[in-house]
N, CA, C, O and CB atoms as a CASP TS submission, in Angstrom:
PFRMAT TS
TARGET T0000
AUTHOR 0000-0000-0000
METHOD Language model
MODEL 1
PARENT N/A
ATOM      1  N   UNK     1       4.002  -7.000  10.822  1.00  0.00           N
ATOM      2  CA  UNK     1       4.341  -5.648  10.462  1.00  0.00           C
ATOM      3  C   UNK     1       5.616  -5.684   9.619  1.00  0.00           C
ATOM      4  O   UNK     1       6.642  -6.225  10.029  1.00  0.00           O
ATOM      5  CB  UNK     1       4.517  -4.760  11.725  1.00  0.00           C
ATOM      6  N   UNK     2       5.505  -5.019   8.285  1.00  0.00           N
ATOM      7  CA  UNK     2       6.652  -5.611   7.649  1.00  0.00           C
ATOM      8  C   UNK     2       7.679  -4.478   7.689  1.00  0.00           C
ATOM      9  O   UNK     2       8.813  -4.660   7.247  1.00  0.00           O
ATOM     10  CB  UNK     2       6.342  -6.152   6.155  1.00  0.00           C
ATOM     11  N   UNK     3       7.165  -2.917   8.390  1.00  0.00           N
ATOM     12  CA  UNK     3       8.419  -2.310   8.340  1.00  0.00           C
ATOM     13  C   UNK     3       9.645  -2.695  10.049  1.00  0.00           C
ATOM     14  O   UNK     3      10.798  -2.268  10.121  1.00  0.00           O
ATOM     15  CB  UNK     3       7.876  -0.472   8.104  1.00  0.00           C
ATOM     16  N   UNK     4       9.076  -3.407  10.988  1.00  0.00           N
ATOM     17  CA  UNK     4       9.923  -3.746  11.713  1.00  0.00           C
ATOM     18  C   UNK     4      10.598  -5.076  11.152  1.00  0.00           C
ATOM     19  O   UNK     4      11.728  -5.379  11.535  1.00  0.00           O
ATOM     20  CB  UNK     4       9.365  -3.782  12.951  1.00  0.00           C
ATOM     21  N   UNK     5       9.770  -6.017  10.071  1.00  0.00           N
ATOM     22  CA  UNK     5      10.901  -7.146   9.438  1.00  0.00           C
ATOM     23  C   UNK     5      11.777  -6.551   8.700  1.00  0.00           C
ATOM     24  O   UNK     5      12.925  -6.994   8.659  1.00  0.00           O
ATOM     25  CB  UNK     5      10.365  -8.271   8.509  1.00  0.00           C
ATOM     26  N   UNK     6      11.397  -5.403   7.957  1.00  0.00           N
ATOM     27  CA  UNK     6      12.675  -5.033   6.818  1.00  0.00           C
ATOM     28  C   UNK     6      14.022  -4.574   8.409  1.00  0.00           C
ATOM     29  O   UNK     6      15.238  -4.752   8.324  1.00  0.00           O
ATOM     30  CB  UNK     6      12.024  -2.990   5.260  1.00  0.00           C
ATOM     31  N   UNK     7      13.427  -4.107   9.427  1.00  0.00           N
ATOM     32  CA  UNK     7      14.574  -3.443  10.078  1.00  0.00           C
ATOM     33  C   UNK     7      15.587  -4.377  10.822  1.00  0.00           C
ATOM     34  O   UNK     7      16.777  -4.246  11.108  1.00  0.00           O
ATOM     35  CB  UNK     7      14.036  -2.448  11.063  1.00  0.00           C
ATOM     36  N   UNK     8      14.744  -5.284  11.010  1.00  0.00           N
ATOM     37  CA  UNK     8      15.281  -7.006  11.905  1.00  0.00           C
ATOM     38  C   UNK     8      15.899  -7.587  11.031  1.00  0.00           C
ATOM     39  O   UNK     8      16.868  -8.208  11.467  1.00  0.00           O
ATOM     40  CB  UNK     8      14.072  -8.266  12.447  1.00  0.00           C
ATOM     41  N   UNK     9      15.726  -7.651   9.858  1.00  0.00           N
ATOM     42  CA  UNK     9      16.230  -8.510   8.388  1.00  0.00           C
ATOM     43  C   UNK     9      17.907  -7.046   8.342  1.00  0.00           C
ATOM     44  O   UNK     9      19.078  -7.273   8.038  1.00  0.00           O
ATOM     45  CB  UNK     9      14.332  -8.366   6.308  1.00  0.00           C
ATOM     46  N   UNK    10      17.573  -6.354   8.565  1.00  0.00           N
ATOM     47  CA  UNK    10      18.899  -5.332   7.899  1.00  0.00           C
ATOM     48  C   UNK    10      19.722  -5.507   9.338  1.00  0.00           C
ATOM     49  O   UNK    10      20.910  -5.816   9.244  1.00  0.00           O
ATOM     50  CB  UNK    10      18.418  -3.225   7.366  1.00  0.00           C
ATOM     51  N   UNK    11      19.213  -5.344  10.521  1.00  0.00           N
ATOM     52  CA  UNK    11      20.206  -5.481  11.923  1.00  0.00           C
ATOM     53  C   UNK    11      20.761  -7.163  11.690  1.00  0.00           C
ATOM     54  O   UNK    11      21.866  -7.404  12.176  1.00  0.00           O
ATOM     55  CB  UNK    11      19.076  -5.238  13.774  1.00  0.00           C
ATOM     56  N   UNK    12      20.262  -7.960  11.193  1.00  0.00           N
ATOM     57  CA  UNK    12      20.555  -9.254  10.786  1.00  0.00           C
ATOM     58  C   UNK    12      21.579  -9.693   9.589  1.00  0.00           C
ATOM     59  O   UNK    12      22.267 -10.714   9.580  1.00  0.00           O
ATOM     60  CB  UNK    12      19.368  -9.714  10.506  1.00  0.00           C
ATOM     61  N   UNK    13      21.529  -8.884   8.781  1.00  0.00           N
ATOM     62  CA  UNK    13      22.418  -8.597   7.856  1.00  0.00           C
ATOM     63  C   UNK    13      23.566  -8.300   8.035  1.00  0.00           C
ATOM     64  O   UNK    13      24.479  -9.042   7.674  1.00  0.00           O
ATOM     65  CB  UNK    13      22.113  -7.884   7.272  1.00  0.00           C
ATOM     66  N   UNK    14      23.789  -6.993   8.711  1.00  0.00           N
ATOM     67  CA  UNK    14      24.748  -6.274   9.506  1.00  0.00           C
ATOM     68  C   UNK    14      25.561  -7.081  10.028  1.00  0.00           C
ATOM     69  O   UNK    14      26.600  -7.384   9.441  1.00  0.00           O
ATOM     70  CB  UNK    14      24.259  -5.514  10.467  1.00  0.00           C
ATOM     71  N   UNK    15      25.199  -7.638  11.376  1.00  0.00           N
ATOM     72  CA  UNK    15      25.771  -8.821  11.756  1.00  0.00           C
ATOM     73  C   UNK    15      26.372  -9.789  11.311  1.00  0.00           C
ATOM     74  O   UNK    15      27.544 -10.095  11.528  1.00  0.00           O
ATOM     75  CB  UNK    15      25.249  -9.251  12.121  1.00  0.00           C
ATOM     76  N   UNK    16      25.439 -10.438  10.527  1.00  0.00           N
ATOM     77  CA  UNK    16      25.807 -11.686   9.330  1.00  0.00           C
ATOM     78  C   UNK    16      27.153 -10.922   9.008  1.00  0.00           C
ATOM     79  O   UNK    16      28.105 -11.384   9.637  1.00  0.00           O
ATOM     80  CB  UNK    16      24.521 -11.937   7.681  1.00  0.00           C
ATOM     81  N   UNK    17      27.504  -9.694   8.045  1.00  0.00           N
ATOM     82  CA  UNK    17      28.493  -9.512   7.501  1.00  0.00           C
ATOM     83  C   UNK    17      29.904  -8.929   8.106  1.00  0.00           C
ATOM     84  O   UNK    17      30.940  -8.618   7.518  1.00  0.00           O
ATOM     85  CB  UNK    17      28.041  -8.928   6.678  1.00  0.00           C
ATOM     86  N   UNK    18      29.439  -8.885  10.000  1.00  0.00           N
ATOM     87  CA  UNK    18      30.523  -9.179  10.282  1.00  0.00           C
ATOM     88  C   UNK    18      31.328  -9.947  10.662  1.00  0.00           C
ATOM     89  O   UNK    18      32.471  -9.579  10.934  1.00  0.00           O
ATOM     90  CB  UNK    18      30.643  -8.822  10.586  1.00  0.00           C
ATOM     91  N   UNK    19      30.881 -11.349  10.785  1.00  0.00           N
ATOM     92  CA  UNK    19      31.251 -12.418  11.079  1.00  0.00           C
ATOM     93  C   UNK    19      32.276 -12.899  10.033  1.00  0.00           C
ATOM     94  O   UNK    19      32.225 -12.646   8.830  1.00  0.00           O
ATOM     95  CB  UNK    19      30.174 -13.167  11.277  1.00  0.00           C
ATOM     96  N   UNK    20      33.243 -13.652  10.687  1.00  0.00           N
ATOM     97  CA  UNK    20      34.425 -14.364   9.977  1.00  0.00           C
ATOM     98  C   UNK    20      33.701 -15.900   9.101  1.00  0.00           C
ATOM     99  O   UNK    20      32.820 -16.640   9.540  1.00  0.00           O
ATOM    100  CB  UNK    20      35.758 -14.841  11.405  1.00  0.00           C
ATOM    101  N   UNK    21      34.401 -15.995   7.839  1.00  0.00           N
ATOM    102  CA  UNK    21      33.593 -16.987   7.637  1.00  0.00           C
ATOM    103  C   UNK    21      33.486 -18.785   8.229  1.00  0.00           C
ATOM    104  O   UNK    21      32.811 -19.626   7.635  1.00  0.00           O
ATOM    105  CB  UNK    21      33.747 -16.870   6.418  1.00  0.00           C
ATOM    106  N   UNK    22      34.232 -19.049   9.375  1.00  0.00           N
ATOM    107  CA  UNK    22      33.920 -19.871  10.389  1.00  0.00           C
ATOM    108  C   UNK    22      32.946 -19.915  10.864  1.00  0.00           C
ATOM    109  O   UNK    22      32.245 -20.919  10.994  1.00  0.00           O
ATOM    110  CB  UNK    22      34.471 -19.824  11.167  1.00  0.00           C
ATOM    111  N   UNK    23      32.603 -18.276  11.392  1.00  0.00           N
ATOM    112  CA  UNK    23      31.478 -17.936  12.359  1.00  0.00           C
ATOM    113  C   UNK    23      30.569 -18.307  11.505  1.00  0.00           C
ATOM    114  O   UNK    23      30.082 -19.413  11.740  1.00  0.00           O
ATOM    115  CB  UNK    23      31.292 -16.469  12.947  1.00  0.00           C
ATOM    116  N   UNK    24      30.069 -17.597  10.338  1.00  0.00           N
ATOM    117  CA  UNK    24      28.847 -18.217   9.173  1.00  0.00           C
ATOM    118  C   UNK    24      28.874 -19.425   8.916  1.00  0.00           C
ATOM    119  O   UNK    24      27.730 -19.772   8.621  1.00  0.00           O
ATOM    120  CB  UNK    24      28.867 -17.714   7.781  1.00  0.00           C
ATOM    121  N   UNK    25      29.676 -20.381   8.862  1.00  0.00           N
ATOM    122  CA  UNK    25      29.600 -21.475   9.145  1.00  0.00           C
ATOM    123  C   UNK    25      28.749 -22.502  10.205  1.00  0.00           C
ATOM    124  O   UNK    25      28.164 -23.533   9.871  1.00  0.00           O
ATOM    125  CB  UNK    25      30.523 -21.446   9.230  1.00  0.00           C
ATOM    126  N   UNK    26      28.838 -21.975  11.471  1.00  0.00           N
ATOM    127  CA  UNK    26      28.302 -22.845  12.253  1.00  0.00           C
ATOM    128  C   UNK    26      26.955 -21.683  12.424  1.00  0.00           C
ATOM    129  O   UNK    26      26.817 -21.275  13.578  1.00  0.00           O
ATOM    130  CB  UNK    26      29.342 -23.407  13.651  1.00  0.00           C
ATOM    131  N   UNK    27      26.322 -21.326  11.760  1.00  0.00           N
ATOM    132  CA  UNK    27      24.930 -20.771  11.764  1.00  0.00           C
ATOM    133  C   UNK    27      23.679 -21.760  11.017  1.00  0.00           C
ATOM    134  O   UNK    27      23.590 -21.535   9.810  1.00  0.00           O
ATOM    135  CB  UNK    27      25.054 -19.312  10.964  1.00  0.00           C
ATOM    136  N   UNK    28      22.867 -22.640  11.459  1.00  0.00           N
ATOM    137  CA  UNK    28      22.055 -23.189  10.331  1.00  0.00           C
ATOM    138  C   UNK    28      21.889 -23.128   8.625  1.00  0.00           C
ATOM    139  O   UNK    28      21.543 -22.088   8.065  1.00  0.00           O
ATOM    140  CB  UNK    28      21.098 -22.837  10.695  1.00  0.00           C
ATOM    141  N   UNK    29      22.076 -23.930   8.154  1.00  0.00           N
ATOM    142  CA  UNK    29      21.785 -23.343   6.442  1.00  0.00           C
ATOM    143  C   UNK    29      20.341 -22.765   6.329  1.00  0.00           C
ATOM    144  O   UNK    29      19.884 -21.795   5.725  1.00  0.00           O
ATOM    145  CB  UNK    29      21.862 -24.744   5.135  1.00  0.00           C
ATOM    146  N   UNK    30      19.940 -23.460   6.914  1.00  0.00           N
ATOM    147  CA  UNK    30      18.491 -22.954   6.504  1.00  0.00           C
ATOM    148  C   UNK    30      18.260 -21.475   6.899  1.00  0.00           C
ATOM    149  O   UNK    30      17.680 -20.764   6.078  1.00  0.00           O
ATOM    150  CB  UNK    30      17.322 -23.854   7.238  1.00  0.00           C
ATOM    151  N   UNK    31      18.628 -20.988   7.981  1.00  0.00           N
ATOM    152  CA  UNK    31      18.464 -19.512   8.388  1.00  0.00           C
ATOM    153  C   UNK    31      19.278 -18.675   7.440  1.00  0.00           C
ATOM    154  O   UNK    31      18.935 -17.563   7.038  1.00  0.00           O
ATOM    155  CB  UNK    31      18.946 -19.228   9.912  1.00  0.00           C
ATOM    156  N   UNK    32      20.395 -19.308   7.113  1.00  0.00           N
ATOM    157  CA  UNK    32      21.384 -18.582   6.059  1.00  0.00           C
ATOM    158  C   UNK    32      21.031 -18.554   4.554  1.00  0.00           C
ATOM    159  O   UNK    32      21.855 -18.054   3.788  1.00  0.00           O
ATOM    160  CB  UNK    32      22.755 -19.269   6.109  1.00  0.00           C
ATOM    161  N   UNK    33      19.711 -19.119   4.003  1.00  0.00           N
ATOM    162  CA  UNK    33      19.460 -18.837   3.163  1.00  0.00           C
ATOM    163  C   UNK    33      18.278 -18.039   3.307  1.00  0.00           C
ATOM    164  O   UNK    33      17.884 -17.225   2.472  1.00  0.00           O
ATOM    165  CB  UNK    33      19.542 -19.707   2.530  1.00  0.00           C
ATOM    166  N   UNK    34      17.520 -18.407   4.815  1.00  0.00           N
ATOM    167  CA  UNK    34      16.215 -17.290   4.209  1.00  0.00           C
ATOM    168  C   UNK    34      16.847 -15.818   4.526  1.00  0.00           C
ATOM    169  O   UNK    34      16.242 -14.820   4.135  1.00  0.00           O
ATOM    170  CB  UNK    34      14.406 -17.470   5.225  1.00  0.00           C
ATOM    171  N   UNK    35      18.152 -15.696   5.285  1.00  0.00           N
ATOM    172  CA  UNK    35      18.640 -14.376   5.344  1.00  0.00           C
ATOM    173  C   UNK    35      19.418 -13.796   3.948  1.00  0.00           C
ATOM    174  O   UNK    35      19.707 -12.629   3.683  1.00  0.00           O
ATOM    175  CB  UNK    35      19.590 -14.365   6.565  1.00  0.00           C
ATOM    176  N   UNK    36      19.647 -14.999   3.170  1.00  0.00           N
ATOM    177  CA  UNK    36      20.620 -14.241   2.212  1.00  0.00           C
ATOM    178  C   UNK    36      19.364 -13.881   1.477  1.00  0.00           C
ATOM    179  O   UNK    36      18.924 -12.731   1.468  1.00  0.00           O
ATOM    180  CB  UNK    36      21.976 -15.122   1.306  1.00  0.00           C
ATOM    181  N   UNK    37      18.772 -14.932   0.833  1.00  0.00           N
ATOM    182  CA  UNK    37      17.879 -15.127  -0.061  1.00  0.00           C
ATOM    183  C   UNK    37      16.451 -15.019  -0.025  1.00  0.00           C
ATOM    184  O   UNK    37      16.064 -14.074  -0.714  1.00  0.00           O
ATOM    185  CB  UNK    37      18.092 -16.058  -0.369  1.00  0.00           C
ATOM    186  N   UNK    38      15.534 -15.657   0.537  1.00  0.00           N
ATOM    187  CA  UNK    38      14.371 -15.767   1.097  1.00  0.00           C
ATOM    188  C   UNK    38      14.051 -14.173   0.974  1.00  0.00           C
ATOM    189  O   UNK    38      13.577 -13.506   0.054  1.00  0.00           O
ATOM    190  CB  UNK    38      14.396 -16.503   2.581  1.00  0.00           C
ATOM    191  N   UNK    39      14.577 -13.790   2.487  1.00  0.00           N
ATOM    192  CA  UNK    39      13.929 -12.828   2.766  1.00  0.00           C
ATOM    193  C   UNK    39      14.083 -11.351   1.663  1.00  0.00           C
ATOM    194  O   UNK    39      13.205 -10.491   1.597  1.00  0.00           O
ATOM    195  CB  UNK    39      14.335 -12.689   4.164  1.00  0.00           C
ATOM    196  N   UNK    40      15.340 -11.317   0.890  1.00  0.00           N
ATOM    197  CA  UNK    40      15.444 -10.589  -0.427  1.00  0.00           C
ATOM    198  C   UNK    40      14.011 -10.767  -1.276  1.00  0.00           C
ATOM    199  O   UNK    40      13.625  -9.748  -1.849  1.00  0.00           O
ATOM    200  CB  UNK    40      16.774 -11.230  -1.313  1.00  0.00           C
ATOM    201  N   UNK    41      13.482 -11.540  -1.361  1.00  0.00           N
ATOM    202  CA  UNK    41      12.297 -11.935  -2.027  1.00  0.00           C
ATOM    203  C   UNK    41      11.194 -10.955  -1.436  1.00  0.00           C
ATOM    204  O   UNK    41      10.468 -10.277  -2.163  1.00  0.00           O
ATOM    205  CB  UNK    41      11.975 -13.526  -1.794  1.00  0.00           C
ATOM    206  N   UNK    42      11.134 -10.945   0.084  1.00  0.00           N
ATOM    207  CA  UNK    42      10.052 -10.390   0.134  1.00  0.00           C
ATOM    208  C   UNK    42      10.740  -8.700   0.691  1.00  0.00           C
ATOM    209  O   UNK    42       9.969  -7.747   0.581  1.00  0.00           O
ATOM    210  CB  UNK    42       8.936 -11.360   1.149  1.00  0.00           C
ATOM    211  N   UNK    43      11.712  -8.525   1.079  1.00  0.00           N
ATOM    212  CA  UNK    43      12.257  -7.150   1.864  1.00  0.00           C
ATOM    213  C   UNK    43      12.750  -6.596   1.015  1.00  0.00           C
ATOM    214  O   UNK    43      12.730  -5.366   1.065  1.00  0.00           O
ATOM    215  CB  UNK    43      13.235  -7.163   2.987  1.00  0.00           C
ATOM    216  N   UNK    44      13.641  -7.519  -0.546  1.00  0.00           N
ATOM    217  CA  UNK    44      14.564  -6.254  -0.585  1.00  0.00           C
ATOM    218  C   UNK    44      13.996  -5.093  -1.506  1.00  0.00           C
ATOM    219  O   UNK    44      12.861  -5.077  -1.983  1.00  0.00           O
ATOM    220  CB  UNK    44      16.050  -6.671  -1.151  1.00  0.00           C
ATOM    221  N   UNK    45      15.069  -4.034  -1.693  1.00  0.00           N
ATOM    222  CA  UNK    45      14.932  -2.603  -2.371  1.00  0.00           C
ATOM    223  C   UNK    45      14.183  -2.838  -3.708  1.00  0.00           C
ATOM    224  O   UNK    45      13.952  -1.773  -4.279  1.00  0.00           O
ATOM    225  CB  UNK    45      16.467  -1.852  -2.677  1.00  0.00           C
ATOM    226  N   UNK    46      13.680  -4.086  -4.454  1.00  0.00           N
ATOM    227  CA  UNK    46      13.279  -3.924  -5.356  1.00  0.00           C
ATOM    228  C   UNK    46      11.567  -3.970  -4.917  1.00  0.00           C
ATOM    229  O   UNK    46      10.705  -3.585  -5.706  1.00  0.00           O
ATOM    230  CB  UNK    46      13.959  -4.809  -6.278  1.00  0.00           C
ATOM    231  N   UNK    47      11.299  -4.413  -3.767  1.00  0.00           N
ATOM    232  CA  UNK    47       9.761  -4.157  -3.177  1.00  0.00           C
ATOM    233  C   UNK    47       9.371  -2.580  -2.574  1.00  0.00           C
ATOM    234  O   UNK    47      10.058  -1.818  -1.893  1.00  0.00           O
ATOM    235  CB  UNK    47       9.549  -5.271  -1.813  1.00  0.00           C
ATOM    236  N   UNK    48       7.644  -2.389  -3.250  1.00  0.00           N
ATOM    237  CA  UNK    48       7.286  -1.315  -3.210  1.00  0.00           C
ATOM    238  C   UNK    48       7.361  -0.536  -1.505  1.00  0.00           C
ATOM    239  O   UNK    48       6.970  -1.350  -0.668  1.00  0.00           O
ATOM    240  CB  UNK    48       5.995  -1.485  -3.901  1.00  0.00           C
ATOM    241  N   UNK    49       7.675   0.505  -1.029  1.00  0.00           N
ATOM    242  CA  UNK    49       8.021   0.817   0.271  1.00  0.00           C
ATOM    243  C   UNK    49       6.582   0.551   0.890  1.00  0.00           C
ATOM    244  O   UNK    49       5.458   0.410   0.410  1.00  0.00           O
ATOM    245  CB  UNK    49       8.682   2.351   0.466  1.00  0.00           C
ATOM    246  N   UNK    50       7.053   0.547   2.018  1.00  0.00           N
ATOM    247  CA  UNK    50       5.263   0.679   2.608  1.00  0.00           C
ATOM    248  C   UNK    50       4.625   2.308   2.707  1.00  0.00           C
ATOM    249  O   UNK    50       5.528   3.145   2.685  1.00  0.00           O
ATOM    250  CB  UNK    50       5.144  -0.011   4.539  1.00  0.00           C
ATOM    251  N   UNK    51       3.559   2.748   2.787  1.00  0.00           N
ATOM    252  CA  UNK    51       2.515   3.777   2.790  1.00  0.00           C
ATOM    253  C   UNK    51       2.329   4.400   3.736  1.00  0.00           C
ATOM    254  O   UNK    51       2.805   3.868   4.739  1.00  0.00           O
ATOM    255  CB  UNK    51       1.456   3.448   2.549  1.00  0.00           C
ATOM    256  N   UNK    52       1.698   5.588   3.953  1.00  0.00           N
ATOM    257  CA  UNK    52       1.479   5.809   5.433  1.00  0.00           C
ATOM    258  C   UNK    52      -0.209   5.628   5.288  1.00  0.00           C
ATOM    259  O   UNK    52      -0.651   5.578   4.140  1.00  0.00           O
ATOM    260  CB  UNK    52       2.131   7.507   6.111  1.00  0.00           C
ATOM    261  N   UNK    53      -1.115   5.533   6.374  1.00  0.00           N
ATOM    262  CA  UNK    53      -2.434   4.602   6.554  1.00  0.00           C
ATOM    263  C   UNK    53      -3.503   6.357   5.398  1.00  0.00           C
ATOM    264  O   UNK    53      -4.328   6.395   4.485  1.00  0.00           O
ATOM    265  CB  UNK    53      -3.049   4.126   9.212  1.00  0.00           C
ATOM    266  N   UNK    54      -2.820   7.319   6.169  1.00  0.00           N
ATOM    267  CA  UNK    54      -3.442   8.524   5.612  1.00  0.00           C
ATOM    268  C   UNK    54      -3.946   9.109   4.369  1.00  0.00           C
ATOM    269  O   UNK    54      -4.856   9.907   4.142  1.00  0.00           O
ATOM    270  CB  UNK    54      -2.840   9.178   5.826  1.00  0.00           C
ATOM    271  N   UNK    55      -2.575   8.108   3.158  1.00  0.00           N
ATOM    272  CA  UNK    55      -2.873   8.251   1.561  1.00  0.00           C
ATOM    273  C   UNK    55      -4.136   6.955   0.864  1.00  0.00           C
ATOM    274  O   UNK    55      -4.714   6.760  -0.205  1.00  0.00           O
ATOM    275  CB  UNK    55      -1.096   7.978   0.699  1.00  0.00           C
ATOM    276  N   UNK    56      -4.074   6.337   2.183  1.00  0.00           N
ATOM    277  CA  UNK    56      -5.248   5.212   1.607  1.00  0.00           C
ATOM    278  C   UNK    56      -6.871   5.248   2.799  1.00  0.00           C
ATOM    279  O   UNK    56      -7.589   4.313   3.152  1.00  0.00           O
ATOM    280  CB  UNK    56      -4.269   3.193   1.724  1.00  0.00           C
ATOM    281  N   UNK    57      -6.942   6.630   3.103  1.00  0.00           N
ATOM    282  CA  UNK    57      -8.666   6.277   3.639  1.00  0.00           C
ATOM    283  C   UNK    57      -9.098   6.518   2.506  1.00  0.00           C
ATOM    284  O   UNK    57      -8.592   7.090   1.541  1.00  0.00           O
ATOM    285  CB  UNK    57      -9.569   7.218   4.886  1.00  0.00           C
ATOM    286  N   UNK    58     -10.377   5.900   2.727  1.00  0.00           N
ATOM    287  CA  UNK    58     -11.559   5.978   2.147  1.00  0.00           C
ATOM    288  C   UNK    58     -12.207   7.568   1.786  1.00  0.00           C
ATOM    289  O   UNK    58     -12.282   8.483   2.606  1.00  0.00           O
ATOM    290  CB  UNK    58     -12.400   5.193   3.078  1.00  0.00           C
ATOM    291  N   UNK    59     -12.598   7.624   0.499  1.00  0.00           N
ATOM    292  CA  UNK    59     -13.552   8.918   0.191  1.00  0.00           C
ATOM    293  C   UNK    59     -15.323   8.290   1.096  1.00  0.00           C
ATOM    294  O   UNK    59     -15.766   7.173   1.363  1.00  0.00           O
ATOM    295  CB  UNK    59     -13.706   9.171  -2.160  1.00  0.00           C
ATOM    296  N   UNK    60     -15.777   9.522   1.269  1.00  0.00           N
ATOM    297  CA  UNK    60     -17.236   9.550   1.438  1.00  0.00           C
ATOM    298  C   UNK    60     -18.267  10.136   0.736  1.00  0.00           C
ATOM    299  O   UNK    60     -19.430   9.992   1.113  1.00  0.00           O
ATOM    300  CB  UNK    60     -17.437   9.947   2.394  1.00  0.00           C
TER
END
């Protein structure tokens, strides 16, 4: 479900940017890039929002 990742990715963010940069330090690189980066790819503001299910049924 990607509107609870965009919300986990932004409470994740949040966090991330309050940390001292020591604290970001001892966090994995690898998590620290799919949070900076990675996940910008697929979450951020330049991706189309999601829909509600109602504007896409089917005609009969």
């Amino acid at each position: 479900n990607n509107a609870a990742c965009r919300g986990e990715r932004e409470r994740a963010l949040a966090l991330y940017n309050t940390l001292t940069k020591e604290q970001q330090d001892q966090i994995p690189q690898q998590l620290r890039v799919w949070l900076r980066y990675r996940s910008e790819k697929y979450f951020g503001s330049h991706r189309t929002p999601p829909q509600s299910k109602s504007k896409h049924k089917k005609k009969r």
